[in-house]
Backbone as CSV, one residue per row, in Angstrom:
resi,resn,N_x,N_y,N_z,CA_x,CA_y,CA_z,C_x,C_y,C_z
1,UNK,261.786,31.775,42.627,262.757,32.296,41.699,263.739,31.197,41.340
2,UNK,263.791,30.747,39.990,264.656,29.506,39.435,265.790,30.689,39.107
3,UNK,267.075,29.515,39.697,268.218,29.430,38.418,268.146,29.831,37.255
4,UNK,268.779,30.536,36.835,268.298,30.608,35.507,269.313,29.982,34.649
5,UNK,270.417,29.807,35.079,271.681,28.835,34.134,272.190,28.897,35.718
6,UNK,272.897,27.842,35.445,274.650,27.266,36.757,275.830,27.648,36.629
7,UNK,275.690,28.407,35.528,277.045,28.567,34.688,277.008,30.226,35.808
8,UNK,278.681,29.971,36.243,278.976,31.513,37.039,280.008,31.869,36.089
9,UNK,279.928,33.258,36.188,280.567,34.073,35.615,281.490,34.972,36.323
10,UNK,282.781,35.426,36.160,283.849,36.376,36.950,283.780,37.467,35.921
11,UNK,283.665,38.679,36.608,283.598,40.038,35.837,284.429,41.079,37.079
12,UNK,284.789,42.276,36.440,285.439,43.201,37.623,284.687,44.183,36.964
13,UNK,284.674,45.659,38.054,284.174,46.581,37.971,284.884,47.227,39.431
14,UNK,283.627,48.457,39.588,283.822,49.485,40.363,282.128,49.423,41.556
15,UNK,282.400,49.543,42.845,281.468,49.796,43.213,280.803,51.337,43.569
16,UNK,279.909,51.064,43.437,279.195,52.476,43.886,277.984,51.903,45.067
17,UNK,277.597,53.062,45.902,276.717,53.193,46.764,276.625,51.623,47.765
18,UNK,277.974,51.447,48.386,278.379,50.366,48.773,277.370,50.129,50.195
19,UNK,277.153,51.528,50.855,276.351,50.855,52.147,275.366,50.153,52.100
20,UNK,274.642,50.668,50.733,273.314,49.880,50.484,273.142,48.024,50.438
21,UNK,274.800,47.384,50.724,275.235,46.095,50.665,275.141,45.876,52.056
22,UNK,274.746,46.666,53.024,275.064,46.542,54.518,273.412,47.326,55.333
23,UNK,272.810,47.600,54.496,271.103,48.269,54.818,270.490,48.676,53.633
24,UNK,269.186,49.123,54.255,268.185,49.163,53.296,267.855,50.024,52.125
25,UNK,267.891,50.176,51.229,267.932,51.244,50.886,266.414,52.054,50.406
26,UNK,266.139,52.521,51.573,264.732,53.150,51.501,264.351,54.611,50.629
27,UNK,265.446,54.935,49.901,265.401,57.131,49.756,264.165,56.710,48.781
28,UNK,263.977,55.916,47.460,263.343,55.671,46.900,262.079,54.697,46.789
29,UNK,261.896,54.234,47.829,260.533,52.885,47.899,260.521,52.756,49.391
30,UNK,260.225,52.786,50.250,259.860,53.059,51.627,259.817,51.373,52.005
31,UNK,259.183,50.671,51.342,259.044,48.917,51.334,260.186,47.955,51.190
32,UNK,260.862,48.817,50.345,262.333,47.812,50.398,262.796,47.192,51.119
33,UNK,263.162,45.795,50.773,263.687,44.789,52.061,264.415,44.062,51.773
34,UNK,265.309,44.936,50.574,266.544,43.928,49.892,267.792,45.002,50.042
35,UNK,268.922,44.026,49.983,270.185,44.816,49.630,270.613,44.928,48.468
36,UNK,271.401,45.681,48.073,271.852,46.311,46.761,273.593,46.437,46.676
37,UNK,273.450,45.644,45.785,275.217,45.732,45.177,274.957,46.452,43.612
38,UNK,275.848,47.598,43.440,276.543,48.528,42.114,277.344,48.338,42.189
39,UNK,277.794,48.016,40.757,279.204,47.314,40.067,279.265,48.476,38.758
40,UNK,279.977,48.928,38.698,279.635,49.932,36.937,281.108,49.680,36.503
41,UNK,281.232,50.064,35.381,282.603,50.741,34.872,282.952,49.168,34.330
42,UNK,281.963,48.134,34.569,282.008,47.048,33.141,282.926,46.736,32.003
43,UNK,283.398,46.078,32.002,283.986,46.007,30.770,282.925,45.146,29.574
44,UNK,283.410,45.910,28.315,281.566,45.465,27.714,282.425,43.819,26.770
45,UNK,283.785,42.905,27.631,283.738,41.766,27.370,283.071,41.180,28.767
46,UNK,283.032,41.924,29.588,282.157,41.198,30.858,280.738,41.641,30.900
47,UNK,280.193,42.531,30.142,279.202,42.799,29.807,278.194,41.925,29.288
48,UNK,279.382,41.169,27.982,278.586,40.304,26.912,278.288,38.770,27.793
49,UNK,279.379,38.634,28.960,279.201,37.626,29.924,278.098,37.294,30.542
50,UNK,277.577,39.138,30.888,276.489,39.163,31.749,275.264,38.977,30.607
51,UNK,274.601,39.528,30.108,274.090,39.166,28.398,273.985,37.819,28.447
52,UNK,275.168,37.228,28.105,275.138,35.758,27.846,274.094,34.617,29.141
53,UNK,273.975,35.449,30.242,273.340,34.926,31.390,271.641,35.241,31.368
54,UNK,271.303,36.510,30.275,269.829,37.153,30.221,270.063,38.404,31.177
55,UNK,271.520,38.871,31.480,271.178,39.481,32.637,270.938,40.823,31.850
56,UNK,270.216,41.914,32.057,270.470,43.139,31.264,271.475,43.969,31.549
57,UNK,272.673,44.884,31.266,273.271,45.050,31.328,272.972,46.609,31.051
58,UNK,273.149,47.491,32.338,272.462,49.082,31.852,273.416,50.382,31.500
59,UNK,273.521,51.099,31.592,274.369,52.077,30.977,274.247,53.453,31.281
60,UNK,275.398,53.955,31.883,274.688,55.460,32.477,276.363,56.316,32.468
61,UNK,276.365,57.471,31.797,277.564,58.051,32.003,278.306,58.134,32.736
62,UNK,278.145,58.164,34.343,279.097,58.143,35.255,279.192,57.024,35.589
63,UNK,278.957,55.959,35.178,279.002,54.529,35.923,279.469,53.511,35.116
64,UNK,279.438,54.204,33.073,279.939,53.021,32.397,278.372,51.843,32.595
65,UNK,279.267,50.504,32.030,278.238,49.517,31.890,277.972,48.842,33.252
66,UNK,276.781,48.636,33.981,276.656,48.883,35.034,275.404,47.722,35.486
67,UNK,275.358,46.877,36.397,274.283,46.039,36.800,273.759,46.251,38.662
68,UNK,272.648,46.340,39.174,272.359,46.103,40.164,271.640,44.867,40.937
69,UNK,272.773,44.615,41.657,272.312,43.223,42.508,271.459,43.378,43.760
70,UNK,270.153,42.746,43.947,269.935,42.549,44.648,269.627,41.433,45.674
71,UNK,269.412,41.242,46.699,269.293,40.188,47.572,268.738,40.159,49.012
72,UNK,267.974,38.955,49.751,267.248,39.456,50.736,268.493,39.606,52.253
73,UNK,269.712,39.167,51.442,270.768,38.421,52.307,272.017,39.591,52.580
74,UNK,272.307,40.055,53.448,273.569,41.191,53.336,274.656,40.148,52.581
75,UNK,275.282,41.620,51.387,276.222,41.167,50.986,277.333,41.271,51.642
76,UNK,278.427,40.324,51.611,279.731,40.207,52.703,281.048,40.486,51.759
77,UNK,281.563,41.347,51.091,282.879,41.455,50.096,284.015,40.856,51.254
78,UNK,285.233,40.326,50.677,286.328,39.688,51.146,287.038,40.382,50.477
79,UNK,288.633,40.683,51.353,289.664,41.195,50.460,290.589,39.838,50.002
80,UNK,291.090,40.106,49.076,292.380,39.503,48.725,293.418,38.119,49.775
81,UNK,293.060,38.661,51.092,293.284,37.379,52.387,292.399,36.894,52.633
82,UNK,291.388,36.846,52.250,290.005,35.957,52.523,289.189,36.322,53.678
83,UNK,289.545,37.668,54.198,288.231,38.139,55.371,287.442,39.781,54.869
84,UNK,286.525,39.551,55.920,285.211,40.367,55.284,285.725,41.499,55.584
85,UNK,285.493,42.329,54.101,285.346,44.093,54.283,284.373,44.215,54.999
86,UNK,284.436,45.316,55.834,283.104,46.492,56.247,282.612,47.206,55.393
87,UNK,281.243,47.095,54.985,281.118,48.039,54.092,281.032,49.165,53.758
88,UNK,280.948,49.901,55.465,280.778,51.194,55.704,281.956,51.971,55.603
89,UNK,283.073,50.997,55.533,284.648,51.404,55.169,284.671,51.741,53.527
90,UNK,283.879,51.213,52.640,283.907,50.915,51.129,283.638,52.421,50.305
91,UNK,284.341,53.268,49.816,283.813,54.163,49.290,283.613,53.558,47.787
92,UNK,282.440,54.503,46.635,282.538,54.888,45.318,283.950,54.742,44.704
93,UNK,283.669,54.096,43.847,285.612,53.864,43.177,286.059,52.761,43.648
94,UNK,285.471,52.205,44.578,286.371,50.710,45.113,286.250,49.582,44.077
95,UNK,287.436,49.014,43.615,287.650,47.944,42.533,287.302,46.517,43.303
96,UNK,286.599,45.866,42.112,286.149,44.533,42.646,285.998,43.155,41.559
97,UNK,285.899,42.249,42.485,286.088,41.097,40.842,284.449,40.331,41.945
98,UNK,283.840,39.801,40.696,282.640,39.507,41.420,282.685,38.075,40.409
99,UNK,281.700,37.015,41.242,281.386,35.727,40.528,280.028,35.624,40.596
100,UNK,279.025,35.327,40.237,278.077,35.344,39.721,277.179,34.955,39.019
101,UNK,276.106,34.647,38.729,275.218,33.936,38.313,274.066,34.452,38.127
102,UNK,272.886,34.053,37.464,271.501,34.688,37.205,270.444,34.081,37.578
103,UNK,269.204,34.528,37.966,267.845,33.687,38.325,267.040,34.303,37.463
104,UNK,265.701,33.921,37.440,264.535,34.307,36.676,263.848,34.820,37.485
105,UNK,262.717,35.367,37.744,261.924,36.006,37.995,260.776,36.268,37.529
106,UNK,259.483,36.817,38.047,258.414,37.098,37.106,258.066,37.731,36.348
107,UNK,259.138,38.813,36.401,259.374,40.062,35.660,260.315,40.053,34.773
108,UNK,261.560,38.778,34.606,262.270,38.555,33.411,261.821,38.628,32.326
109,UNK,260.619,38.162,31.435,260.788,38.618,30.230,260.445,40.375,30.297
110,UNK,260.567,41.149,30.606,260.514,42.513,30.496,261.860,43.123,31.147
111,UNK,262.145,42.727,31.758,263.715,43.028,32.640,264.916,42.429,32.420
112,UNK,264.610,41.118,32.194,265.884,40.334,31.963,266.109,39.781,33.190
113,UNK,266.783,38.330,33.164,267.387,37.764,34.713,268.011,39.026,35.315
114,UNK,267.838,38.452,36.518,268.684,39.226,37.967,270.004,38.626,38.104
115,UNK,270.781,39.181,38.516,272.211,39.282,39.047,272.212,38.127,40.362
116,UNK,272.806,37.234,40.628,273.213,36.940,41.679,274.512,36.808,42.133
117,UNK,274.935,37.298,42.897,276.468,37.574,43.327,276.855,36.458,44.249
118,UNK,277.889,35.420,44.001,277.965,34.165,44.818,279.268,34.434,45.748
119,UNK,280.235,35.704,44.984,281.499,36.163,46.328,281.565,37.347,45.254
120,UNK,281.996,38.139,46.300,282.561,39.629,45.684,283.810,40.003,46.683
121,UNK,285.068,40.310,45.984,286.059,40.639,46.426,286.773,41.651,45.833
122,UNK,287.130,42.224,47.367,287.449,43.850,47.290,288.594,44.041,46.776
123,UNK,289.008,44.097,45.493,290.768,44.474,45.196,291.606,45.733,45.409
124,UNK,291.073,46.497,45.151,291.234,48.352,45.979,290.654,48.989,46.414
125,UNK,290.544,49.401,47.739,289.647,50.000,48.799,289.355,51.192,48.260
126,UNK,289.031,52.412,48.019,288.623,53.824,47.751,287.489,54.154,49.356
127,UNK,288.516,54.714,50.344,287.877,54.818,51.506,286.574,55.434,51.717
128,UNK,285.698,55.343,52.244,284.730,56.584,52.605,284.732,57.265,53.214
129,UNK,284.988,58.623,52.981,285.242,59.750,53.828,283.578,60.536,53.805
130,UNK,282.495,60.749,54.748,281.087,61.922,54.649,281.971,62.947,54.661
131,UNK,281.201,63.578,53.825,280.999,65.082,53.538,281.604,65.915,54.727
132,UNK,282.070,66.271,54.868,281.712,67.619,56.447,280.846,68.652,55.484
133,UNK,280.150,68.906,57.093,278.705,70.336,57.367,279.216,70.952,57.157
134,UNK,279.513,72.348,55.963,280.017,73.358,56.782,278.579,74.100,56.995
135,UNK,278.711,75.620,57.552,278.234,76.624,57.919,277.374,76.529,56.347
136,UNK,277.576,76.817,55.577,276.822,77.333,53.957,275.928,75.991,53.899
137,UNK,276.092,74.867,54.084,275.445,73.512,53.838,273.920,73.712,54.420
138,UNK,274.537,74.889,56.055,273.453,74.203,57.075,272.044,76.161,57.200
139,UNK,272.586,76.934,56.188,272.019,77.872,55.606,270.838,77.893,54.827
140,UNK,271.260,76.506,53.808,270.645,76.002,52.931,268.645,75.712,52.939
């Protein structure tokens, strides 16, 4: 997998489904052996950034303009003092400024470059609180 440009790019967004930056995310492909960073809520001048890289840039109502990173490497977010979030601390809604870059792949001309995330830093936490069981959940 080449570089696909050197040129990094700074964009902010929102994360979603943050554990998947800290394990596997198997619900959908059983083989998976990469991690996953969601960034949505884009701004479509950081959009045209990502674009400008080949990256595709996707789009989904609750998420705004939205890219998924993957990597064989856990991602590590830093806050604002320069040490590592937990990610299992990270809820949906957590604000982030990411730097970044693109590779090619074999599947780029049909997909577009991939995302590579070179630091991602956490600017507002949105905690993760699970669900509680109740009684009606466990009926179900």
């Amino acid at each position: 997998m080449a570089q696909a440009d050197s040129k990094i790019v700074k964009i902010s967004g929102t994360l979603y489904w943050s554990k998947w930056m800290g394990e596997f995310n198997k619900a959908f492909n059983e083989d998976n052996n990469r991690y996953e960073c969601t960034i949505g809520n884009i701004s479509d001048d950081d959009a045209t950034k990502l674009t400008s890289l080949g990256i595709r840039v996707k789009q989904k109502e609750s998420m705004g303009n939205f890219i998924v990173a993957k990597s064989l490497h856990l991602f590590k977010p830093i806050d604002d003092n320069l040490k590592e979030v937990d990610v299992k601390t990270l809820g949906n809604g957590s604000k982030c400024v990411a730097m970044l870059t693109a590779y090619t792949h074999r599947m780029s001309a049909k997909f577009g470059n991939s995302p590579s995330i070179k630091k991602l830093m956490v600017t507002e936490v949105v905690t993760y609180t699970p669900e509680p069981v109740t009684e009606d959940d466990d009926a179900l």
